[in-house]
VOFI-348176 format. One line per 8 residues: number of its first residue (from 1); for each residue y, x, z of N, C-alpha, C. Coordinates in Angstrom, 1 decimal, m for minus. Last residue first. Example, Ala and Ser with C-alpha at 12.3 -4.5 7.8 and 13.67 -1.06 7.14 Angstrom:
BEGIN
2) m2.2 12.8 7.1 m1.1 13.7 7.1 0.0 12.9 7.9 ~ m5.7 13.2 7.8 m4.5 12.3 7.8 m3.3 13.2 7.8
end
This chain:
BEGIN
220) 101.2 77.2 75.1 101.2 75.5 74.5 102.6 75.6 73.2 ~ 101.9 79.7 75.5 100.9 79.6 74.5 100.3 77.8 73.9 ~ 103.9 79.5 76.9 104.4 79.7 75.5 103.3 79.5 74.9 ~ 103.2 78.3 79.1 104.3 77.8 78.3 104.0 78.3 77.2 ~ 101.6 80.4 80.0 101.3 79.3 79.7 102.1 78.2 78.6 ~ 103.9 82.4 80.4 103.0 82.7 79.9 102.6 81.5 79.3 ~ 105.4 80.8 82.9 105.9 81.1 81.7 104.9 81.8 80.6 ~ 102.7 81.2 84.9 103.0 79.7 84.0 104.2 79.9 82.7
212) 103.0 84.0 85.0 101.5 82.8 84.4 102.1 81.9 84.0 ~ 105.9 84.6 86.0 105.4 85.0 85.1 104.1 83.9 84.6 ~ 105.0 82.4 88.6 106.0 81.9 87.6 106.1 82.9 86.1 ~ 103.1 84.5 89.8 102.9 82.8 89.6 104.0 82.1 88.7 ~ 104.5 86.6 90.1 103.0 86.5 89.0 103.0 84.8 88.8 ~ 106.6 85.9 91.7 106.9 86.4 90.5 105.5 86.0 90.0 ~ 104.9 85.5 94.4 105.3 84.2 93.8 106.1 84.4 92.3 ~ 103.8 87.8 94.6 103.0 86.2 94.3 103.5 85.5 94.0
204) 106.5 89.2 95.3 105.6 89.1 94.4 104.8 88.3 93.4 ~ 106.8 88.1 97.9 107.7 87.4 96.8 107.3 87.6 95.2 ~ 104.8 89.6 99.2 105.1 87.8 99.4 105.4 87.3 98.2 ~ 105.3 91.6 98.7 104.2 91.6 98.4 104.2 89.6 98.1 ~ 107.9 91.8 100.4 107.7 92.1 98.8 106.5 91.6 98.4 ~ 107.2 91.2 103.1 108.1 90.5 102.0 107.9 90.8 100.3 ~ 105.4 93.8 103.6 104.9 92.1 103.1 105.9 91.2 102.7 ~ 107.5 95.6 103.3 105.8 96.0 102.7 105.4 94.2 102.2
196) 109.2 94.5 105.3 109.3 95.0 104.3 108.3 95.1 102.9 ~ 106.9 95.2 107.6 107.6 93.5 107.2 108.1 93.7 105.8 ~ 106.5 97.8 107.3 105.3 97.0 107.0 106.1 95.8 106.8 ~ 109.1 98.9 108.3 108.9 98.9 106.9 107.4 98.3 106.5 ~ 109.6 97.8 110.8 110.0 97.9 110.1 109.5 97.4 108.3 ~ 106.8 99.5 112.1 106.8 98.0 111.5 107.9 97.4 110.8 ~ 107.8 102.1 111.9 106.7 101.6 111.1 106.8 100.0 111.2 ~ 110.1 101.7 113.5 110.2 102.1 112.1 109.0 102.0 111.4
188) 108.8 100.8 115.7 109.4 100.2 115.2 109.6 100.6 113.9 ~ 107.3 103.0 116.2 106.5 102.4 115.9 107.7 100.9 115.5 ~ 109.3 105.2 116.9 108.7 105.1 115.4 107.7 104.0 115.6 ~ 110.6 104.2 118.9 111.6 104.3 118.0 110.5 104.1 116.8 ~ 108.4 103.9 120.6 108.6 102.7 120.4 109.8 102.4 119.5 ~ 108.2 106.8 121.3 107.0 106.0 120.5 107.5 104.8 120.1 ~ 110.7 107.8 122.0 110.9 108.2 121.0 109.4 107.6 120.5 ~ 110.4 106.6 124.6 111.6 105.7 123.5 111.2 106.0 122.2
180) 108.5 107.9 125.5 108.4 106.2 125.4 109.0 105.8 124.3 ~ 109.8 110.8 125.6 108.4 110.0 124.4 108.2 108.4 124.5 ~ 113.1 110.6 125.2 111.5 110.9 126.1 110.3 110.3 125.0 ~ 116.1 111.2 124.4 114.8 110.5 123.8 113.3 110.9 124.5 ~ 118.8 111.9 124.2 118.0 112.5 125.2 116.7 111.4 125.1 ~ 120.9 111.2 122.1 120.4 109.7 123.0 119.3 110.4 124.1 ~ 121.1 113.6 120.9 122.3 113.2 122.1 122.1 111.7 123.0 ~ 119.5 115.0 119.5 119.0 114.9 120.9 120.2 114.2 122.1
172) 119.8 115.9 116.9 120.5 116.4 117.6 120.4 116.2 119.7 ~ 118.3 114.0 115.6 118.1 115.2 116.0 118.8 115.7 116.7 ~ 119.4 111.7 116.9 117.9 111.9 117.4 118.1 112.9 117.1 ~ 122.4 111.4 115.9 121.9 110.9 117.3 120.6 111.5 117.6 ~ 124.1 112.4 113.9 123.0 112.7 114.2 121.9 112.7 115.4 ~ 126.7 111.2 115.7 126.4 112.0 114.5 124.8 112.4 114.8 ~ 128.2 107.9 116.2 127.3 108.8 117.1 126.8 110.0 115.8 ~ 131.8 106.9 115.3 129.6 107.0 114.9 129.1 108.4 115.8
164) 133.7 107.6 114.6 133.7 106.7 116.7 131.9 107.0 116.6 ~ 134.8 110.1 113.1 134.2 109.1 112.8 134.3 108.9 114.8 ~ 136.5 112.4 110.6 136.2 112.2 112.4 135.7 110.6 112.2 ~ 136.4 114.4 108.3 136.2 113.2 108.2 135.8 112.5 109.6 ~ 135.9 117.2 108.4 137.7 116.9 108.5 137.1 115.1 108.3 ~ 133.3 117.6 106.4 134.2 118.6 107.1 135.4 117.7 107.4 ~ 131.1 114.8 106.3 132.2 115.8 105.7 133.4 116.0 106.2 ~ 129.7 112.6 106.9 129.3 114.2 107.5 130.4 115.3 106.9
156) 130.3 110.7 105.6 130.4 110.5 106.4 130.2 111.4 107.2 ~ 128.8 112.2 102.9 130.4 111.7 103.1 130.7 111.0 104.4 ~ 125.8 112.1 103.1 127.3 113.2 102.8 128.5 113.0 103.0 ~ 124.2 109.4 103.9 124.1 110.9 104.5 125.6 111.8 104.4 ~ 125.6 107.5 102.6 124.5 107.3 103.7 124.7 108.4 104.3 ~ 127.0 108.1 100.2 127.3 106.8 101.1 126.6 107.0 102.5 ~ 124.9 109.6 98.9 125.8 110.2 99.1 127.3 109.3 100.4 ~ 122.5 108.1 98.6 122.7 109.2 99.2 124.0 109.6 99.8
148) 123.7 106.3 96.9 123.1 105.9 98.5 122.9 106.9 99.2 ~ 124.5 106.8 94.3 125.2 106.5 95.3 125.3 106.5 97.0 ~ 122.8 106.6 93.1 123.3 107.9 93.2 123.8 107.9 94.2 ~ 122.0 104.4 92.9 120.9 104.7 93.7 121.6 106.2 94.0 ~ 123.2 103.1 90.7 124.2 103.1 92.2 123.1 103.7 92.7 ~ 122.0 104.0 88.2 122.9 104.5 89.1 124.0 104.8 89.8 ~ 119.8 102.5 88.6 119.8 103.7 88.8 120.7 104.8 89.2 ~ 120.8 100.0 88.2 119.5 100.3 89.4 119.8 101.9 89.6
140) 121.6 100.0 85.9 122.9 99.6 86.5 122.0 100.3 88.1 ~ 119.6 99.6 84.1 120.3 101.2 84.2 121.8 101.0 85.1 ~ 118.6 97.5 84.8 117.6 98.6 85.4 118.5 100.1 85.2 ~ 120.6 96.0 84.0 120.4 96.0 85.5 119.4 97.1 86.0 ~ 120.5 96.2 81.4 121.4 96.3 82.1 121.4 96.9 83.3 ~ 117.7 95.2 80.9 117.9 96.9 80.4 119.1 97.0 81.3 ~ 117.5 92.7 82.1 116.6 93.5 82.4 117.2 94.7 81.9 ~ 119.7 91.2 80.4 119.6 91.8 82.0 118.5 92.8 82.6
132) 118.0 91.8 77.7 119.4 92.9 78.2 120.1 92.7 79.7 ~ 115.9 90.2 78.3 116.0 91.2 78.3 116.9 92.3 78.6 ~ 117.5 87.6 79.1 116.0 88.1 80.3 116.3 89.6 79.9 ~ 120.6 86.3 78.8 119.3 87.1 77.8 118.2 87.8 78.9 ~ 122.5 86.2 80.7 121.8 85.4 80.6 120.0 85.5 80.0 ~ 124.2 87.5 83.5 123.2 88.0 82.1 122.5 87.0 82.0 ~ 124.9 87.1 86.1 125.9 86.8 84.9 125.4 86.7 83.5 ~ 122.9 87.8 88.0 122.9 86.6 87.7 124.2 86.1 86.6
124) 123.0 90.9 87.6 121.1 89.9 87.1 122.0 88.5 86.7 ~ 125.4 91.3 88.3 124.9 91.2 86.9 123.8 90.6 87.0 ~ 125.0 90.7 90.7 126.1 89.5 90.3 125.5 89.6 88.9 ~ 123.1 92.4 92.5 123.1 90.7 92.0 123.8 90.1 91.2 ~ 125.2 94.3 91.9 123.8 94.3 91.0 123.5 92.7 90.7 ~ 127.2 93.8 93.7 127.4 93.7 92.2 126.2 93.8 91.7 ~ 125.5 93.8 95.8 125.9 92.9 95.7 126.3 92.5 94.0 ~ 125.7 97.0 95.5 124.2 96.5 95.1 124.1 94.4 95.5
116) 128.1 97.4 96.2 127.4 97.9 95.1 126.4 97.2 94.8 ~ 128.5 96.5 98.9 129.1 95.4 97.5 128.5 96.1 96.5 ~ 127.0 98.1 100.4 126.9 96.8 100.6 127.6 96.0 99.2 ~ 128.3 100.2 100.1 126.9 100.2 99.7 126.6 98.8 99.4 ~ 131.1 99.5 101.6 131.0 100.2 100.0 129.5 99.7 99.8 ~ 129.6 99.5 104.0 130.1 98.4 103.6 130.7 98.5 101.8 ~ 128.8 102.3 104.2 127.8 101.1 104.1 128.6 99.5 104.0 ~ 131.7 103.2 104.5 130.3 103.5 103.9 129.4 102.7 103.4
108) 132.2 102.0 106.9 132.9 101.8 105.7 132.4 101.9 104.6 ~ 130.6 102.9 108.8 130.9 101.5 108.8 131.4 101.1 107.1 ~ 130.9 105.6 108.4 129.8 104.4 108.5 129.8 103.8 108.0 ~ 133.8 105.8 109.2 133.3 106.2 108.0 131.9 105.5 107.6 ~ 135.1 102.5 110.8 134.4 104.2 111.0 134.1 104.6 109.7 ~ 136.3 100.2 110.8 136.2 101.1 109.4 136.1 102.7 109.8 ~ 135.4 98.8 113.1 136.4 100.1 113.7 136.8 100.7 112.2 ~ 134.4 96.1 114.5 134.8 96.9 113.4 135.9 97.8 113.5
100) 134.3 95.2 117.1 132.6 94.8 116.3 132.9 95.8 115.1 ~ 135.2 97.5 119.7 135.8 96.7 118.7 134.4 96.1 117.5 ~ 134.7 99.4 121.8 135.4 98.2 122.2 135.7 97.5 121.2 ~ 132.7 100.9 121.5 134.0 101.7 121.2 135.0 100.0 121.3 ~ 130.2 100.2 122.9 130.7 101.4 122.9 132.2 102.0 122.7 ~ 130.3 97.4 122.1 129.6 97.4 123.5 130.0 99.3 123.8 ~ 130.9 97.2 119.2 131.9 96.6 120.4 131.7 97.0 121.8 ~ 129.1 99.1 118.3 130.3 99.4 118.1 131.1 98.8 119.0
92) 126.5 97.6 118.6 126.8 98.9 119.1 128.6 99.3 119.6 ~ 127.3 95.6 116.7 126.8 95.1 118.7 127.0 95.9 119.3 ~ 127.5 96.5 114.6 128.6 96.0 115.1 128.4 95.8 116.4 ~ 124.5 97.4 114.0 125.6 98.1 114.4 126.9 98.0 115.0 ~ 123.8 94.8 113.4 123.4 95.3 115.1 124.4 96.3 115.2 ~ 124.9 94.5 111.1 125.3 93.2 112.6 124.7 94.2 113.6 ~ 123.5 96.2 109.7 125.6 96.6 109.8 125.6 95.6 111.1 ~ 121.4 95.6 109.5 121.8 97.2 110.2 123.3 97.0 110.7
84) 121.7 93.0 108.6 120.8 93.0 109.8 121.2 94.6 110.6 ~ 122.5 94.0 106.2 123.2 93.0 107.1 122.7 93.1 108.2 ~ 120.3 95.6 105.2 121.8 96.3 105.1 122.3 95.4 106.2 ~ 118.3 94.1 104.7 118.1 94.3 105.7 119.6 95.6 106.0 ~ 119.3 92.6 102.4 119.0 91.6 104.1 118.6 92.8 104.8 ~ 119.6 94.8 100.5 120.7 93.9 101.4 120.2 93.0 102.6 ~ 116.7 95.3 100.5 117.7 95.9 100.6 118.8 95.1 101.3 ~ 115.8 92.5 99.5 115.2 93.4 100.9 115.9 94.2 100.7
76) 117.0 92.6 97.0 117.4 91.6 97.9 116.9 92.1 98.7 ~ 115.9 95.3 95.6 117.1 95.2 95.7 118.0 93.6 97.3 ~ 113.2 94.4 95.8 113.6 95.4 96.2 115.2 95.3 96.6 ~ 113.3 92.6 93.4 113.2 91.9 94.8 113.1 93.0 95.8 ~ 114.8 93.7 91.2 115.4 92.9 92.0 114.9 92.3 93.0 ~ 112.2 94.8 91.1 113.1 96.1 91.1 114.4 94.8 91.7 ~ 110.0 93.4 90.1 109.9 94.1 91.4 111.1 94.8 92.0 ~ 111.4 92.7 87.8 111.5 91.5 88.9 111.3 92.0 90.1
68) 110.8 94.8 86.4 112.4 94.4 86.6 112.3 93.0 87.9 ~ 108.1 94.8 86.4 108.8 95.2 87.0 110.3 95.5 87.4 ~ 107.2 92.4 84.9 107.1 92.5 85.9 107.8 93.8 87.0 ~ 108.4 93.3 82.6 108.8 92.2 83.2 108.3 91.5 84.4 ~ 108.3 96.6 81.0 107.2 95.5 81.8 108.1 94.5 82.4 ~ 109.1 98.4 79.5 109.8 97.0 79.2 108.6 96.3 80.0 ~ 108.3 101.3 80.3 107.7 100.5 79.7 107.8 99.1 79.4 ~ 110.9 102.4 80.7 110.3 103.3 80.2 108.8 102.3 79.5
60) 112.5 100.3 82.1 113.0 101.5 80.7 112.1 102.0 80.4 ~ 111.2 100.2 84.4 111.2 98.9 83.5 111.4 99.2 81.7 ~ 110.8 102.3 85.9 109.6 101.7 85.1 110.1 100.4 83.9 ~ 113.4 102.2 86.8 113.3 103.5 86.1 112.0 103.0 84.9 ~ 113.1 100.0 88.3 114.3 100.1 86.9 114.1 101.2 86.2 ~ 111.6 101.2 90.5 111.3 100.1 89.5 112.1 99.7 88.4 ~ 113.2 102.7 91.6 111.9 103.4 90.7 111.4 102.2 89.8 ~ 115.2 101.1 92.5 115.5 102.4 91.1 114.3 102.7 90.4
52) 114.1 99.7 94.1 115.0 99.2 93.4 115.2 99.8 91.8 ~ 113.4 102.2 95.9 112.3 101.3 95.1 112.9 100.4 93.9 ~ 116.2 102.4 97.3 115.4 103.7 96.3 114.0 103.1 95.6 ~ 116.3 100.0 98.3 116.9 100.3 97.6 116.8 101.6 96.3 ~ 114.6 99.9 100.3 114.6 99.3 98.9 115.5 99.6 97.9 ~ 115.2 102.7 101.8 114.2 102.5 100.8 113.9 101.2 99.6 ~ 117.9 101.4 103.0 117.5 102.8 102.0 116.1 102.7 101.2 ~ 116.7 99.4 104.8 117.8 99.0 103.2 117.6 100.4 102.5
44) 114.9 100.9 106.2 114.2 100.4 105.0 115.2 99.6 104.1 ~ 117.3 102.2 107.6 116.2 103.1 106.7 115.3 102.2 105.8 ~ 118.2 100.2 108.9 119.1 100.9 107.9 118.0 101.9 107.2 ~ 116.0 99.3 110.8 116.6 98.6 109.4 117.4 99.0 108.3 ~ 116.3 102.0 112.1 114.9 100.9 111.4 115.2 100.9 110.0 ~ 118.5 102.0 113.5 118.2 103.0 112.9 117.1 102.3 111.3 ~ 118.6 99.6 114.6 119.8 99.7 114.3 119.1 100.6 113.0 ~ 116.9 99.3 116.7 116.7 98.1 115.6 117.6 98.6 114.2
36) 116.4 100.9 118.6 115.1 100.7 118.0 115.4 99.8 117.5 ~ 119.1 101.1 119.0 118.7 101.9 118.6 117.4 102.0 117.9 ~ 119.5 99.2 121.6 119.7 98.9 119.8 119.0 99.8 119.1 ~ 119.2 100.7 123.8 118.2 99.8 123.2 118.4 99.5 121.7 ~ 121.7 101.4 124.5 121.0 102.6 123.5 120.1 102.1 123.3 ~ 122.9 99.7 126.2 123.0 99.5 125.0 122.2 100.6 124.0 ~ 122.2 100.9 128.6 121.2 99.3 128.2 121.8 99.4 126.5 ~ 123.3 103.7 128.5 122.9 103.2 129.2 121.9 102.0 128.1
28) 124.2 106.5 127.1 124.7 105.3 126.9 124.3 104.0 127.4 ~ 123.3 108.0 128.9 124.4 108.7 128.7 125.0 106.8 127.9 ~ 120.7 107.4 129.5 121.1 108.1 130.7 122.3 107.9 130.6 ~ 119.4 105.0 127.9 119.5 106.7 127.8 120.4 106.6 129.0 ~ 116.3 103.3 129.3 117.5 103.1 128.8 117.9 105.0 128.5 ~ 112.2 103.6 128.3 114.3 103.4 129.4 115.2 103.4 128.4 ~ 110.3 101.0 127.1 111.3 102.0 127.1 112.2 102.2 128.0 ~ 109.6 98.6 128.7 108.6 99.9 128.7 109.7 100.9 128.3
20) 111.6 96.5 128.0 110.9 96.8 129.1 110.1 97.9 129.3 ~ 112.6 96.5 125.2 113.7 96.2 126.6 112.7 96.5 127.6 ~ 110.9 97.9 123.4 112.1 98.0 123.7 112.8 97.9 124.6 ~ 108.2 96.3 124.3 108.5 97.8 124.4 109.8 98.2 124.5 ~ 109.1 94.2 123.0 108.8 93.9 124.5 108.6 95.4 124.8 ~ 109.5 95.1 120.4 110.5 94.1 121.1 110.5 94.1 122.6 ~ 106.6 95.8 119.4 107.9 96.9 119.7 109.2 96.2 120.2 ~ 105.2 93.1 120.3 105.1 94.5 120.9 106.3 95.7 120.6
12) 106.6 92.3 117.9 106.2 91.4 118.8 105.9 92.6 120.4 ~ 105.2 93.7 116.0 107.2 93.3 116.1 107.1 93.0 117.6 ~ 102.7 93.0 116.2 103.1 94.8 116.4 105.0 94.1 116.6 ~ 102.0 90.3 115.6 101.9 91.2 117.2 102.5 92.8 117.1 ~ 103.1 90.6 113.1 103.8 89.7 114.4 103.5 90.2 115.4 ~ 101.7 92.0 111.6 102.9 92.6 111.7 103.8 91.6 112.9 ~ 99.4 90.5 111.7 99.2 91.7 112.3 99.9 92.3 112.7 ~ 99.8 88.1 110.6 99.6 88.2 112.0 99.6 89.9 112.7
4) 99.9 89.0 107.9 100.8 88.3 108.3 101.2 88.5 110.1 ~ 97.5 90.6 107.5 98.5 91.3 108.0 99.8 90.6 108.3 ~ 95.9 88.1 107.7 95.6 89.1 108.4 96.8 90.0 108.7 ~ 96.8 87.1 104.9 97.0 86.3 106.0 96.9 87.2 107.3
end
C-alpha cells in the first residue's frame, strides 16, 4: 500500500517537473517536454518484454505455472506500455514533422513489435491445453525477444535507412539536456519502471490467488 502512494507522489512530481521546473530545449522548443514520457515508456515495453522471455525461459526449464503466468503478465505491461510510447510519439511526430504517422523506420519498427507480441496474446488465448500453451508460448517468448533488439536499436540505425526520428537524441546531445531536464528525464525513467514494478506485483496476487484456489479445487 506504501509503495502504491509512493509511486503517485514521485509520477506526480516528475509531471509537475516536466512542464514547470524543466526548460524547454532551445532547438525543439515546448514540444521536447514529451521526451520525459516518450523515452520512459518505450524502455519499460523493452523490459517487459525482455522479462517476458526470462520468464518463458524459466517456465522450460522448470514447468512452474507460476511462471508462465509471470511471463504473460510481462508480456501485457509490455504492450500497454508500447501504446502509450507509439501515442506520445505520434504527439511528437505531428507537432515536429506535421503528420501523427509518417511509417518512419520507428514508427514502423515498433509497430512490427507491436503485432509480434500481439500474436503472443493470440496464441496464450487460441491454446486451450494450460500446458502446451505454456510450452508454446514460452518458446514463442523467446523468440520474438530476438526480435526486439533488432526492431528497437539495429534496423532503424542502418546505413541508407533515412528516417524524420530524431537519432540518438540524448547521447548524441541534440535535445542539449542541462541537468534539470536530464534529473527529471531519469527520475521519470525510474518511476516509469517502479509503476511497472507494481503492476506486476499487483497482477501477481492476483495469479497466486487463482493458482490457491485452483489448487483447492483439486484437492476437494
Amino acid at each position: 500500500m506504501f509503495i502504491k502512494y509512493l509511486l503517485g507522489i514521485w509520477m506526480g512530481a516528475v509531471c509537475l517537473a516536466a512542464f514547470v521546473w524543466a526548460p524547454a530545449d532551445a532547438t525543439l522548443g515546448e514540444i521536447s517536454r514529451i521526451i520525459f514520457f516518450h523515452i520512459p515508456t518505450a524502455w519499460v515495453s523493452v523490459l517487459g518484454f525482455l522479462m517476458c522471455m526470462v520468464y518463458g525461459a524459466r517456465y522450460l526449464r522448470k514447468r512452474d505455472e507460476k511462471a508462465d503466468a509471470a511471463a504473460a503478465v510481462w508480456a501485457e505491461i509490455g504492450l500497454l506500455f508500447i501504446v502509450v510510447a507509439t501515442v506520445s510519439g505520434a504527439i511528437f511526430a505531428k507537432a515536429t514533422w506535421g503528420a501523427y504517422w509518417s511509417w518512419d523506420p520507428r514508427q514502423t519498427s515498433i509497430f512490427v513489435l507491436f503485432l509480434i507480441y500481439m500474436a503472443y496474446m493470440a496464441l496464450r488465448s487460441a491454446v486451450d491445453d494450460p500446458e502446451r500453451r505454456a510450452s508454446l508460448s514460452s518458446v514463442y517468448s523467446i523468440i520474438a525477444f530476438v526480435t526486439v533488439p533488432l526492431l528497437v536499436f539495429v534496423i532503424p540505425r542502418l546505413p541508407g535507412i533515412q528516417g524524420l526520428h530524431p537519432n540518438e537524441a540524448i547521447i548524441s546531445n541534440k535535445l542539449n539536456m542541462d541537468l534539470r531536464m536530464l534529473a527529471v528525464f531519469m527520475a521519470s525513467l525510474a518511476g516509469f519502471t517502479g509503476v511497472a514494478l507494481w503492476m506486476f506485483g499487483l497482477k501477481m496476487r492476483l495469479v497466486g490467488l487463482r493458482l490457491s484456489d485452483k489448487a483447492g479445487a483439486k484437492e476437494v
